[in-house]
PDB file of N, CA, C and O in Angstrom, chain B, residues numbered from 101:
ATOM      1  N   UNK B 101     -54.835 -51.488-138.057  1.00  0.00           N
ATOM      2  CA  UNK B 101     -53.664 -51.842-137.274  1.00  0.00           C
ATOM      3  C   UNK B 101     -52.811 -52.863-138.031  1.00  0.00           C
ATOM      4  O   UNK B 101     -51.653 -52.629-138.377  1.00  0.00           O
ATOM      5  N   UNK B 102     -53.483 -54.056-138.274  1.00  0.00           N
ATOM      6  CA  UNK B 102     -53.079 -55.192-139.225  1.00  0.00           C
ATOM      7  C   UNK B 102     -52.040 -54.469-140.656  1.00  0.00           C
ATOM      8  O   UNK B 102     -50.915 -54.848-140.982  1.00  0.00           O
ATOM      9  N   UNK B 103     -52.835 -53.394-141.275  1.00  0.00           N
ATOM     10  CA  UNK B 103     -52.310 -52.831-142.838  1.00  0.00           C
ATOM     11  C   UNK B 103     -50.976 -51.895-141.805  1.00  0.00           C
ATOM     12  O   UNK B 103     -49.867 -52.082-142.306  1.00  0.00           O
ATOM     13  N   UNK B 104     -50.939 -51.182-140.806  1.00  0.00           N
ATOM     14  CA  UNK B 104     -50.005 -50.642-140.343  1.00  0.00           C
ATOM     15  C   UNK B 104     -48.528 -51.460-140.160  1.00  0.00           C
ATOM     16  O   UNK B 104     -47.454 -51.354-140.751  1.00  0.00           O
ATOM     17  N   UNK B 105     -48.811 -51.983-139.492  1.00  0.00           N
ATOM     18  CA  UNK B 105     -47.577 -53.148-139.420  1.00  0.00           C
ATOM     19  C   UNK B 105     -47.585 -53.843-140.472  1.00  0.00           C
ATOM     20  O   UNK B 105     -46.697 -54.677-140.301  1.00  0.00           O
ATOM     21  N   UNK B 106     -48.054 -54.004-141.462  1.00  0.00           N
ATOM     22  CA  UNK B 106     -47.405 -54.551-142.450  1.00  0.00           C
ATOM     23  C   UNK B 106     -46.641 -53.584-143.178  1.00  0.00           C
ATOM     24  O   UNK B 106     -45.452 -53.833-143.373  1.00  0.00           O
ATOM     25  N   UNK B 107     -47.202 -52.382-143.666  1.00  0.00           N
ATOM     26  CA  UNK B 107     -46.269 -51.462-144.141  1.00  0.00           C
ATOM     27  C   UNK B 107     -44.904 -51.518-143.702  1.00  0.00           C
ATOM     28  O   UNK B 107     -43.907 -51.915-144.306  1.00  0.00           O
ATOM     29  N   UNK B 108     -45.053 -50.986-142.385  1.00  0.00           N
ATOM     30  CA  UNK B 108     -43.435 -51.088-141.238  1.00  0.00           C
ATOM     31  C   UNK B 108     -43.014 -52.728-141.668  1.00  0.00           C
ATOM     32  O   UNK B 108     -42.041 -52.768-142.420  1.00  0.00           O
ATOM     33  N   UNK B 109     -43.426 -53.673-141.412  1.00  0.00           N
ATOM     34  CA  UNK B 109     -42.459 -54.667-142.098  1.00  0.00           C
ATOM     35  C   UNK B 109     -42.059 -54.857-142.963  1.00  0.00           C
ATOM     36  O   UNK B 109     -41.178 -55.694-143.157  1.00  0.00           O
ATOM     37  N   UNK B 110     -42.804 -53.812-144.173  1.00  0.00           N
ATOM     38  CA  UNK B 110     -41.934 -53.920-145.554  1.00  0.00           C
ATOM     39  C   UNK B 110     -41.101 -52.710-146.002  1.00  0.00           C
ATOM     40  O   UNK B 110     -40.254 -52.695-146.895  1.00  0.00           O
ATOM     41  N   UNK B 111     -41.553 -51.565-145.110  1.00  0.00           N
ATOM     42  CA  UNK B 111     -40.460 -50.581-145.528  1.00  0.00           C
ATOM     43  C   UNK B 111     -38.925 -50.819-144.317  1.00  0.00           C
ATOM     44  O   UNK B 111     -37.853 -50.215-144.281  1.00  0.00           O
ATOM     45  N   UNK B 112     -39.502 -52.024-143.412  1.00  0.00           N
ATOM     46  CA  UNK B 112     -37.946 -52.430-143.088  1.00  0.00           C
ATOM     47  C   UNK B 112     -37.181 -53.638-143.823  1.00  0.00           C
ATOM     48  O   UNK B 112     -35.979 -53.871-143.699  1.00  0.00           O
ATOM     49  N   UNK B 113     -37.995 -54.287-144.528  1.00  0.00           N
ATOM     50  CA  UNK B 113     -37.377 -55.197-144.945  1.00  0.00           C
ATOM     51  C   UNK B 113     -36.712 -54.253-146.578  1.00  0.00           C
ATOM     52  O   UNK B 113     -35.737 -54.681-147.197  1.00  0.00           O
ATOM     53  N   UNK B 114     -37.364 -53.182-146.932  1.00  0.00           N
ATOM     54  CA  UNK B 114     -36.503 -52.615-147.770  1.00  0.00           C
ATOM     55  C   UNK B 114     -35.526 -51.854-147.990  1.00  0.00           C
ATOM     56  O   UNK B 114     -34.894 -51.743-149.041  1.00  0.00           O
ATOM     57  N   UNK B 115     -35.271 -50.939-146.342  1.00  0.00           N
ATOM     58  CA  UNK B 115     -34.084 -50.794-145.609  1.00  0.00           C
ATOM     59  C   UNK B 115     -32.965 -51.763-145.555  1.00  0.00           C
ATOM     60  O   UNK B 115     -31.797 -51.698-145.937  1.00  0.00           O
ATOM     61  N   UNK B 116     -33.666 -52.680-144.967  1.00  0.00           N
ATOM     62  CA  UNK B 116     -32.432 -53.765-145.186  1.00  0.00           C
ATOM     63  C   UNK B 116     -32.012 -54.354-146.185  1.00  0.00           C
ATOM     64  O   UNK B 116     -30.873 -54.807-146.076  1.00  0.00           O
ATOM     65  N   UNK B 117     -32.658 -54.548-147.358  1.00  0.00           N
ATOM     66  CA  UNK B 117     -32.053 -54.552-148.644  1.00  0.00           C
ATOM     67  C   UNK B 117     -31.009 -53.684-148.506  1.00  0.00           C
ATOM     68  O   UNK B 117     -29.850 -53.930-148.174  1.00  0.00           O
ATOM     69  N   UNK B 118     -31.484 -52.731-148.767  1.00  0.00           N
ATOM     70  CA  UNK B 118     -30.882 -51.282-148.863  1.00  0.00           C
ATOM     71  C   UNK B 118     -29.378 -51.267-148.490  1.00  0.00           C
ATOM     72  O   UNK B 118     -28.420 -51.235-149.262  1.00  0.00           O
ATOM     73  N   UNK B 119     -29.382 -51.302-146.973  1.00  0.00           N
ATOM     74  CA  UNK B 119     -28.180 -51.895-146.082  1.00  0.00           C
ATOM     75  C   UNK B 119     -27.528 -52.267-146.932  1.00  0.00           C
ATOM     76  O   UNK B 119     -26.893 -51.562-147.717  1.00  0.00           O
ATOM     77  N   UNK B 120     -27.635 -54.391-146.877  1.00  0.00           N
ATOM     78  CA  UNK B 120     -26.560 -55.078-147.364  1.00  0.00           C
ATOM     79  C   UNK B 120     -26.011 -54.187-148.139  1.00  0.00           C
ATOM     80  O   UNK B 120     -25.090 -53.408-147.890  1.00  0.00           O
ATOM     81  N   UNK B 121     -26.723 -54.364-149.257  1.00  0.00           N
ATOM     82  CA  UNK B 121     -26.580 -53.612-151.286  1.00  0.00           C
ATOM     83  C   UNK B 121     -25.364 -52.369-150.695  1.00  0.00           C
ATOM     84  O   UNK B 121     -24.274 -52.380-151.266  1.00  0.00           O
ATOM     85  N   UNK B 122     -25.568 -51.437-149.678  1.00  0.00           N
ATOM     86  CA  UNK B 122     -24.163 -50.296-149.992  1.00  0.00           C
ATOM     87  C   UNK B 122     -24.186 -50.619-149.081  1.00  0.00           C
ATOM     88  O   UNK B 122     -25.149 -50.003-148.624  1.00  0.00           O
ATOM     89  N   UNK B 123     -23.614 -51.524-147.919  1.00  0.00           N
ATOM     90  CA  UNK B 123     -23.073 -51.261-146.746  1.00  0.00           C
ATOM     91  C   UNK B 123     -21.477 -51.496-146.838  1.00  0.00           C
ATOM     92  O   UNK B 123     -21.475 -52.701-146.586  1.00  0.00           O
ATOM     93  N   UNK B 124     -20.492 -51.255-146.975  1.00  0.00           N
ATOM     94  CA  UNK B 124     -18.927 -51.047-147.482  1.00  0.00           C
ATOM     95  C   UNK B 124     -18.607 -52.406-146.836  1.00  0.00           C
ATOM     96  O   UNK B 124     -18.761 -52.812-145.684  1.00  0.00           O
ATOM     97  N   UNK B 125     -17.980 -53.132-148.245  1.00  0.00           N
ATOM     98  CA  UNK B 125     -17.273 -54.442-147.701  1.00  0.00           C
ATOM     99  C   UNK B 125     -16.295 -54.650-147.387  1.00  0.00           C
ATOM    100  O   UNK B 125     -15.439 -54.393-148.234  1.00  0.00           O
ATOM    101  N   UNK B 126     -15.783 -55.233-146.013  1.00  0.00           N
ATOM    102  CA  UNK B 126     -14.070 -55.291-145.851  1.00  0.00           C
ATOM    103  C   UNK B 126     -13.092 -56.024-146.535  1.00  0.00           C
ATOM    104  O   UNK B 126     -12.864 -57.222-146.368  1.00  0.00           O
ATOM    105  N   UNK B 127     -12.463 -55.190-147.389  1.00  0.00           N
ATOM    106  CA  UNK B 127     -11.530 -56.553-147.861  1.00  0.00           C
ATOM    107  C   UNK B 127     -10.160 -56.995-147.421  1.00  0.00           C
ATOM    108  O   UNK B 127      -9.296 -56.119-147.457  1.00  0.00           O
ATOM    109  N   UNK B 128      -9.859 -58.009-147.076  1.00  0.00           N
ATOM    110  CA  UNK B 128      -8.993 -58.779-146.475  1.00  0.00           C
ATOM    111  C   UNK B 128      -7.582 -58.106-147.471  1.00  0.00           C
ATOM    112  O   UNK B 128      -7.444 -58.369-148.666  1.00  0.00           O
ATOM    113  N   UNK B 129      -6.574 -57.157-146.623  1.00  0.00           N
ATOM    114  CA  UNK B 129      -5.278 -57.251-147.386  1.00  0.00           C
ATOM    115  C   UNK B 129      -4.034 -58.071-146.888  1.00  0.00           C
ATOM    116  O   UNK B 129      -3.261 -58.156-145.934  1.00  0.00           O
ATOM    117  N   UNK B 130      -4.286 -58.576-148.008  1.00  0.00           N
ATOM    118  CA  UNK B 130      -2.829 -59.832-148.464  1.00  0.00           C
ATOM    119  C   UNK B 130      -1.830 -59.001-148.131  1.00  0.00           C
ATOM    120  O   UNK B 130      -1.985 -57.817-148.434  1.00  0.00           O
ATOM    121  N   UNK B 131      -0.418 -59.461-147.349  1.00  0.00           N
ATOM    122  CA  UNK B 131       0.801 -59.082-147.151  1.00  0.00           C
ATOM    123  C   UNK B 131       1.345 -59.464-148.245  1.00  0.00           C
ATOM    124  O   UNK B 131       1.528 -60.594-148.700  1.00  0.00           O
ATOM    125  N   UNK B 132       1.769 -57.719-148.916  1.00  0.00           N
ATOM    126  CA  UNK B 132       2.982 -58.801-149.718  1.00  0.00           C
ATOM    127  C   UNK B 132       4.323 -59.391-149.429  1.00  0.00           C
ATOM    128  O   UNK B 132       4.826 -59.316-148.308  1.00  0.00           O
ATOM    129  N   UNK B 133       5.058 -60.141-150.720  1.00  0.00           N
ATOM    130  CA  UNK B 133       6.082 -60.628-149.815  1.00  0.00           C
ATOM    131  C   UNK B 133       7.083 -59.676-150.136  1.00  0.00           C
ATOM    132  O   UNK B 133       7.153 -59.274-151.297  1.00  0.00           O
ATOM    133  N   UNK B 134       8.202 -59.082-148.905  1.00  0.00           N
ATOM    134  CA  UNK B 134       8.951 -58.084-149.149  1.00  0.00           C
ATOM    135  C   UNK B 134      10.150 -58.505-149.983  1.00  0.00           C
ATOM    136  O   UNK B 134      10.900 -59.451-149.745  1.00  0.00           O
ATOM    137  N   UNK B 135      10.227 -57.410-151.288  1.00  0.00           N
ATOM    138  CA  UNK B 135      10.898 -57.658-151.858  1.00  0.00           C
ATOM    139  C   UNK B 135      12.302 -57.138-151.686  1.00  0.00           C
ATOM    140  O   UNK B 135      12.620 -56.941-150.513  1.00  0.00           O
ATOM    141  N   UNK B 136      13.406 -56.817-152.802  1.00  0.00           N
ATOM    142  CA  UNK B 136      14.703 -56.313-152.626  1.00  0.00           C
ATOM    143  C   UNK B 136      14.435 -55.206-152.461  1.00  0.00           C
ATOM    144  O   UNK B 136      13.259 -54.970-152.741  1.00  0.00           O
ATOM    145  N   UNK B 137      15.185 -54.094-152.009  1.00  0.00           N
ATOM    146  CA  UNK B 137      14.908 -52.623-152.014  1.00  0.00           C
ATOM    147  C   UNK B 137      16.041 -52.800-152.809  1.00  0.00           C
ATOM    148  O   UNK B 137      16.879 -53.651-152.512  1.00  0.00           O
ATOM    149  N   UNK B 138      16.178 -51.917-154.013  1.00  0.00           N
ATOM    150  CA  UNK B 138      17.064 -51.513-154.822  1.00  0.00           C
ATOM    151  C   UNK B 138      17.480 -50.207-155.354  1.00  0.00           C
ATOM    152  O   UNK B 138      16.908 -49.350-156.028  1.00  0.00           O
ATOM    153  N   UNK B 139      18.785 -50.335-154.785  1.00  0.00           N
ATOM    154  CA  UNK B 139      19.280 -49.007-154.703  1.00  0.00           C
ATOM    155  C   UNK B 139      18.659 -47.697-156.100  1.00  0.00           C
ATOM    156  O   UNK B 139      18.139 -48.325-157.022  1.00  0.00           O
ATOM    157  N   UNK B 140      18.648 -46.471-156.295  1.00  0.00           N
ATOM    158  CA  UNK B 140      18.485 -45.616-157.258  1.00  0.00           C
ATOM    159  C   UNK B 140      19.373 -46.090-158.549  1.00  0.00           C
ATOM    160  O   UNK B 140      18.965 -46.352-159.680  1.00  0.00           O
ATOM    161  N   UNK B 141      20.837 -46.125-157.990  1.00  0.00           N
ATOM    162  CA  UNK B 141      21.772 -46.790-159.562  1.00  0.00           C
ATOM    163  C   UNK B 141      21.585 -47.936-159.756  1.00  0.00           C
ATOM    164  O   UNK B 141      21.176 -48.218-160.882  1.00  0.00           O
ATOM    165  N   UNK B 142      21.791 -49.025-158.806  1.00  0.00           N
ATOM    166  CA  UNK B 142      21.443 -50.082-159.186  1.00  0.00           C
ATOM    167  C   UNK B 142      20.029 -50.110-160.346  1.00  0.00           C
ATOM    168  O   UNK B 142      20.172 -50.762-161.381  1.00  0.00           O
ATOM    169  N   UNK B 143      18.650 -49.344-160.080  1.00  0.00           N
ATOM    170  CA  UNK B 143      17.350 -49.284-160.693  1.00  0.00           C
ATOM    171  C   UNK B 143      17.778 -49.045-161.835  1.00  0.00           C
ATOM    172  O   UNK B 143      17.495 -49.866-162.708  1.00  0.00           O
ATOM    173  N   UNK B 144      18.609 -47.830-162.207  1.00  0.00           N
ATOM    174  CA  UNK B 144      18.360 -47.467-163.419  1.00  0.00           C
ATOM    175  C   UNK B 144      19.660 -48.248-164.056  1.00  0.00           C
ATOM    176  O   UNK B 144      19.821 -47.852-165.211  1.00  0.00           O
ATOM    177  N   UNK B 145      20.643 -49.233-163.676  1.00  0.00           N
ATOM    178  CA  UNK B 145      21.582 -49.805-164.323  1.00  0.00           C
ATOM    179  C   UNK B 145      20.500 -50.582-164.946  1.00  0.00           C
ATOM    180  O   UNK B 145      20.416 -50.568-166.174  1.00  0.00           O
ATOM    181  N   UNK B 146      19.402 -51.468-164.025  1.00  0.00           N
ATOM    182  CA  UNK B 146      18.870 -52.328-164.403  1.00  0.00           C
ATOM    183  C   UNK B 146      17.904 -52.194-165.518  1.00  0.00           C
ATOM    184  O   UNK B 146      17.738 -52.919-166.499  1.00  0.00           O
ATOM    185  N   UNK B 147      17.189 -50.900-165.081  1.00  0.00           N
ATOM    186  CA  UNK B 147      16.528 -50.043-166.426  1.00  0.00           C
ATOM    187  C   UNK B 147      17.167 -50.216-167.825  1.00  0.00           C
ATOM    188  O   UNK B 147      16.714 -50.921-168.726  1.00  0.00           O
ATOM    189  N   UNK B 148      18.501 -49.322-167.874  1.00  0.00           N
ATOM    190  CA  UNK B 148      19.569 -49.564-168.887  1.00  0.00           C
ATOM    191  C   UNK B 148      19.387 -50.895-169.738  1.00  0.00           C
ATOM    192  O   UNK B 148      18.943 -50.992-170.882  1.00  0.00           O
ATOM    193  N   UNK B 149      19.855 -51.924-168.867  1.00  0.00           N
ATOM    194  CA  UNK B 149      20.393 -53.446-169.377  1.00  0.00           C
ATOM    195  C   UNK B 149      18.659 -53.632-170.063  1.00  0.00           C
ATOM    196  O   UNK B 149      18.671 -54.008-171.235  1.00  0.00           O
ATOM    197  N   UNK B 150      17.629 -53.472-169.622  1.00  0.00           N
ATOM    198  CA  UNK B 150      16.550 -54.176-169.885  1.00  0.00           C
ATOM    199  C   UNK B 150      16.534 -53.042-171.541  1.00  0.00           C
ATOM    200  O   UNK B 150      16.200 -53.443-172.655  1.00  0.00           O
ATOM    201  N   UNK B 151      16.800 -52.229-171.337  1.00  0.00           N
ATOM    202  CA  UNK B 151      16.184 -51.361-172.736  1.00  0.00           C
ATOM    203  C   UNK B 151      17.121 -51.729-173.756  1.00  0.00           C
ATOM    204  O   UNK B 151      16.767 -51.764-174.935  1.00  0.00           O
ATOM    205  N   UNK B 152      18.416 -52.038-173.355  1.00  0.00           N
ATOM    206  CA  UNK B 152      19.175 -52.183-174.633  1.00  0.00           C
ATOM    207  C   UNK B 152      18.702 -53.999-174.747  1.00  0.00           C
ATOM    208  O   UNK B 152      18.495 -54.629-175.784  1.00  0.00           O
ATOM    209  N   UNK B 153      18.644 -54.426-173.548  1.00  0.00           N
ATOM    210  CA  UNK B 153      18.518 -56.390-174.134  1.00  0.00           C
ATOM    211  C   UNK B 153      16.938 -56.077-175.334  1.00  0.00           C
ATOM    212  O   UNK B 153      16.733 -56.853-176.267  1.00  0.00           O
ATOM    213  N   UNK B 154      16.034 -54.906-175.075  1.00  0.00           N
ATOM    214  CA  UNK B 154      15.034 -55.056-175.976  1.00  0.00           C
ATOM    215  C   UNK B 154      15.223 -54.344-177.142  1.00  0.00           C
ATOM    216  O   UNK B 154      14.194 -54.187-177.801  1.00  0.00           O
ATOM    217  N   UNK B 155      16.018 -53.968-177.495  1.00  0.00           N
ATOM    218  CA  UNK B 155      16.306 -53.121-178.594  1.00  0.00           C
ATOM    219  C   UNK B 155      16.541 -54.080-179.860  1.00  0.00           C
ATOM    220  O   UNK B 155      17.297 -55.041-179.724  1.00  0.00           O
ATOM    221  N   UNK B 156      16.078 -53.904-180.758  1.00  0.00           N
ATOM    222  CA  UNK B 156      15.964 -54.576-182.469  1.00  0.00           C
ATOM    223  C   UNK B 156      17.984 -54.694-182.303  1.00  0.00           C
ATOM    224  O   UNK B 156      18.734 -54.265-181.426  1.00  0.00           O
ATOM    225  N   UNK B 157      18.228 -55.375-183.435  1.00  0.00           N
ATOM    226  CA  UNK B 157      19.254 -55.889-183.937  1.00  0.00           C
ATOM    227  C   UNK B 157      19.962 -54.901-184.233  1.00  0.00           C
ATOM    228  O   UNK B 157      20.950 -54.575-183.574  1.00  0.00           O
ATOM    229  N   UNK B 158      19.421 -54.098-185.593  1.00  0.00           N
ATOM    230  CA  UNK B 158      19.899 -52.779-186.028  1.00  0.00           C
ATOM    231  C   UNK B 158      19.820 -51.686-185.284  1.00  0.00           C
ATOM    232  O   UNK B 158      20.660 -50.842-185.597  1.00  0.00           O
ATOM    233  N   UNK B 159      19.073 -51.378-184.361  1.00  0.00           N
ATOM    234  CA  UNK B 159      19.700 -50.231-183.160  1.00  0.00           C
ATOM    235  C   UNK B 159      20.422 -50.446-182.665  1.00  0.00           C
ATOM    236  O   UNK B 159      21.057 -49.492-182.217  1.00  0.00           O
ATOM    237  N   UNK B 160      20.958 -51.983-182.312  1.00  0.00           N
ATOM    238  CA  UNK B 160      21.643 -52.290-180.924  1.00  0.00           C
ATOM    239  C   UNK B 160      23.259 -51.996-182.173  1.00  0.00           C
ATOM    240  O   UNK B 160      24.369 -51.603-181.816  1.00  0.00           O
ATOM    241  N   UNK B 161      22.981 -52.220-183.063  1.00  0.00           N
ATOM    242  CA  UNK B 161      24.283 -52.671-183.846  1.00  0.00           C
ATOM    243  C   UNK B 161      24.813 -50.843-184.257  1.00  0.00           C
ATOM    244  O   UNK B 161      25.983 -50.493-184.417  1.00  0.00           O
ATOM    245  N   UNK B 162      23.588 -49.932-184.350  1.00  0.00           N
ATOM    246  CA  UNK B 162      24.074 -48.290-184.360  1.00  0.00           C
ATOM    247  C   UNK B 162      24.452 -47.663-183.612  1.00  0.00           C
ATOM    248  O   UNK B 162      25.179 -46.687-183.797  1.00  0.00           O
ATOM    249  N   UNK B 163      23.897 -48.225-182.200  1.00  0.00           N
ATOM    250  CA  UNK B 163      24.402 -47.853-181.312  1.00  0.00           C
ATOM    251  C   UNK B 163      25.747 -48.211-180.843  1.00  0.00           C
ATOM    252  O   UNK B 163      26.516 -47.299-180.537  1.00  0.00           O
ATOM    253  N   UNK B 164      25.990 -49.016-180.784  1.00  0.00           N
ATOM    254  CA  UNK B 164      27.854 -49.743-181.078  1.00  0.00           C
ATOM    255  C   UNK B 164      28.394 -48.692-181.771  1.00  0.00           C
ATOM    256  O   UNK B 164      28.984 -47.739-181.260  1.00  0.00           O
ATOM    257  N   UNK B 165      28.218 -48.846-182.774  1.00  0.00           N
ATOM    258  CA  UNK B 165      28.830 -47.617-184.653  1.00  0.00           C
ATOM    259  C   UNK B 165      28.708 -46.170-183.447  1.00  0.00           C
ATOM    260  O   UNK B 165      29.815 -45.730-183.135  1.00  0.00           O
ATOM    261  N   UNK B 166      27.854 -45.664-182.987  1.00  0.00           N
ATOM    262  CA  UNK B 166      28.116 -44.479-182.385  1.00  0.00           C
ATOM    263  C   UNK B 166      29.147 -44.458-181.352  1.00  0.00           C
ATOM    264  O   UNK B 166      30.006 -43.593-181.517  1.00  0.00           O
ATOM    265  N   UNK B 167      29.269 -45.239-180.282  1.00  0.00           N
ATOM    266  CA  UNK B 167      29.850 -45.821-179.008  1.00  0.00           C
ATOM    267  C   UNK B 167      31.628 -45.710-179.608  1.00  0.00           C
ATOM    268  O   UNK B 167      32.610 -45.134-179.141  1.00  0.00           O
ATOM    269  N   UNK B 168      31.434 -46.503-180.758  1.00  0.00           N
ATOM    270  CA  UNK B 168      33.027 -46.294-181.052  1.00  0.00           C
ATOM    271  C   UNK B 168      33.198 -45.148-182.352  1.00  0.00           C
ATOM    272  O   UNK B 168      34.105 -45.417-183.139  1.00  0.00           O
ATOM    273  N   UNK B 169      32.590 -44.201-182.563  1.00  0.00           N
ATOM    274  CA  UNK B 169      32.818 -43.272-183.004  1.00  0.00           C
ATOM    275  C   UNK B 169      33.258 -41.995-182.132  1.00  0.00           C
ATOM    276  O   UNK B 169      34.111 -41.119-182.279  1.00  0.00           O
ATOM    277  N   UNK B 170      32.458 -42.238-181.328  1.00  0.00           N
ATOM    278  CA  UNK B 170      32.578 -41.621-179.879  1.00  0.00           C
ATOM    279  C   UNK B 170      34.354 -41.771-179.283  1.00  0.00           C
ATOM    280  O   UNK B 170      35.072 -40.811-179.003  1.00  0.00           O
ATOM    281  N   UNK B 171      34.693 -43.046-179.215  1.00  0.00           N
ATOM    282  CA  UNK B 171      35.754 -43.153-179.236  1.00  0.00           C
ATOM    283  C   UNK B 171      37.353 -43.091-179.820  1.00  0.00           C
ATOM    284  O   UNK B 171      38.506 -43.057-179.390  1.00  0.00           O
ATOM    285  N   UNK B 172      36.505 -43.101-181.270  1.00  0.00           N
ATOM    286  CA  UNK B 172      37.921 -43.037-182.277  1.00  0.00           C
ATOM    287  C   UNK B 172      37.499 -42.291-183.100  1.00  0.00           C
ATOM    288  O   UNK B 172      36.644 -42.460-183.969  1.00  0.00           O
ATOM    289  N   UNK B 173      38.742 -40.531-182.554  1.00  0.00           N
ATOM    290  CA  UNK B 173      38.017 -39.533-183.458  1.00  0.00           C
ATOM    291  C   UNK B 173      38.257 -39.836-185.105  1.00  0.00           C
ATOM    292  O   UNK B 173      37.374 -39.749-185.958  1.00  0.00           O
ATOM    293  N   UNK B 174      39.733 -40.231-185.358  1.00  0.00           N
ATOM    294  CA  UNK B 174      40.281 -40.928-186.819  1.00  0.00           C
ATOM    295  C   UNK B 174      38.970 -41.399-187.661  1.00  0.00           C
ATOM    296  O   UNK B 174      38.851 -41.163-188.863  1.00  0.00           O
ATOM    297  N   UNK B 175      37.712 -42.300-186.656  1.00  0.00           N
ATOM    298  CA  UNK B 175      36.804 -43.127-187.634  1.00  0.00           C
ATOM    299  C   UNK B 175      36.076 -41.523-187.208  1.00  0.00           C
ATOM    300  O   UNK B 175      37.048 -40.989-186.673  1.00  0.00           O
ATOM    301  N   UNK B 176      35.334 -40.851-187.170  1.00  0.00           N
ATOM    302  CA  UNK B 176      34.930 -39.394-187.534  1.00  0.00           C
ATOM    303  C   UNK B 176      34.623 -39.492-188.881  1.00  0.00           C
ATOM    304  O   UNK B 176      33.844 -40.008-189.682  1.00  0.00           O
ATOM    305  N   UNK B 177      36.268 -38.248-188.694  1.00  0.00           N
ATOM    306  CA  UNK B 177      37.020 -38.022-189.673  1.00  0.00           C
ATOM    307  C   UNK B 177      36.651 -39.061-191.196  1.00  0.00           C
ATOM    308  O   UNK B 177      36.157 -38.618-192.233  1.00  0.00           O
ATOM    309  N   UNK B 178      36.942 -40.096-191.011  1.00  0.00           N
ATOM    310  CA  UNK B 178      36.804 -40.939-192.067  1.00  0.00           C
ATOM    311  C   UNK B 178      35.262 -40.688-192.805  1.00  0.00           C
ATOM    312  O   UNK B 178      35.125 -40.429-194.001  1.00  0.00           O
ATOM    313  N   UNK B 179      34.221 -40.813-191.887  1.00  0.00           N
ATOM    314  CA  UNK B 179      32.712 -40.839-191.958  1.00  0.00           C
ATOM    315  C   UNK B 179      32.487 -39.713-192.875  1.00  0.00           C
ATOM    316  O   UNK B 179      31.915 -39.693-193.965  1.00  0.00           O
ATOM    317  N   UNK B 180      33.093 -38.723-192.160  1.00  0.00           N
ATOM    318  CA  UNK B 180      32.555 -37.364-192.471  1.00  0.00           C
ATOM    319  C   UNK B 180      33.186 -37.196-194.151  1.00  0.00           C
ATOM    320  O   UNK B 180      32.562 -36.778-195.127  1.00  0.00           O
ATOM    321  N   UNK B 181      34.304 -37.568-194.103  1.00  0.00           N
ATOM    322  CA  UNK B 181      35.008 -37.447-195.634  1.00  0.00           C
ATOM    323  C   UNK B 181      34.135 -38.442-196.706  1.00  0.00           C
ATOM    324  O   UNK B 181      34.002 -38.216-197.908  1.00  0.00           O
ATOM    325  N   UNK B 182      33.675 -39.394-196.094  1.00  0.00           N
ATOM    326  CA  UNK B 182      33.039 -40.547-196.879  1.00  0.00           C
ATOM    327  C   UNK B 182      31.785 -39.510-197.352  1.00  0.00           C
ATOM    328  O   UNK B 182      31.366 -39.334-198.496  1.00  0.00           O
ATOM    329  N   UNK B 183      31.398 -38.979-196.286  1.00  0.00           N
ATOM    330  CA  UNK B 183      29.899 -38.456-196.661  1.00  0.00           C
ATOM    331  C   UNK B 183      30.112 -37.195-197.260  1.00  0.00           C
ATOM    332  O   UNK B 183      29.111 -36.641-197.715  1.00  0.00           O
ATOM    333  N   UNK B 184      30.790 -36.839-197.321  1.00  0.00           N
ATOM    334  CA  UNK B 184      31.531 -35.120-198.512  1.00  0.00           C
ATOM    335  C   UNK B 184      30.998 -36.447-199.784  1.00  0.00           C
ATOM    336  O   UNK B 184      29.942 -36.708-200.361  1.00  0.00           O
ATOM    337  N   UNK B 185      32.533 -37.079-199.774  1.00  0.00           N
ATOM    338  CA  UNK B 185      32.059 -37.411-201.461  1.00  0.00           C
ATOM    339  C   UNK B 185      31.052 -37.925-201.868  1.00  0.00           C
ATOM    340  O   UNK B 185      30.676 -37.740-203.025  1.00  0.00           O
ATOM    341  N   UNK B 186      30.385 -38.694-200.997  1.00  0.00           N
ATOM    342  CA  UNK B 186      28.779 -38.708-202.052  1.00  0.00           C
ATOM    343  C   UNK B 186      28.014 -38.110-202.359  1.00  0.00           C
ATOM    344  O   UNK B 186      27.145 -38.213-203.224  1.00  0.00           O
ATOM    345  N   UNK B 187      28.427 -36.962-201.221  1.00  0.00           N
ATOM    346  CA  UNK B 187      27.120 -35.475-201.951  1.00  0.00           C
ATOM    347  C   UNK B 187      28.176 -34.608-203.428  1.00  0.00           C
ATOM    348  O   UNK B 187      27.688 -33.680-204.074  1.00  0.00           O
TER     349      UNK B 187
END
């Protein structure tokens, strides 16, 4: 009787190990704090500004050279003649 109940007290006390060890812990969720909602254009203006503020020196400075090539067909023209005569 004595060896009986001891068994049962240790295959409950290894249940209850058991328990704690996977019993699913609650975790407390933090509110965050609400931020701006920002519009779709607004996002990607902001996108924009952040990629060119990270852009190297010499991209930011080719990209200009394209921007107003884009604009002034005359400088083209010029480019394209420049690059005939060196080939």
């Amino acid at each position: 009787m004595a060896s009986t109940l001891l068994i049962l007290f240790l295959v409950a006390t290894v249940i209850y190990i058991f328990w704690v060890l996977l019993k699913p812990r609650k975790k407390s969720s933090r509110k965050k704090p609400a931020g701006k909602q920002i519009s779709k254009k607004n996002h990607q203006k902001v996108k924009e500004k952040k990629q060119q503020s990270s852009l190297p020196s010499a991209d930011q400075i080719r990209k200009e050279k394209i921007e107003k090539m884009k604009k002034d067909p005359e400088l083209i023209g010029r480019v394209v003649r420049y690059w005939l005569r060196e080939r």
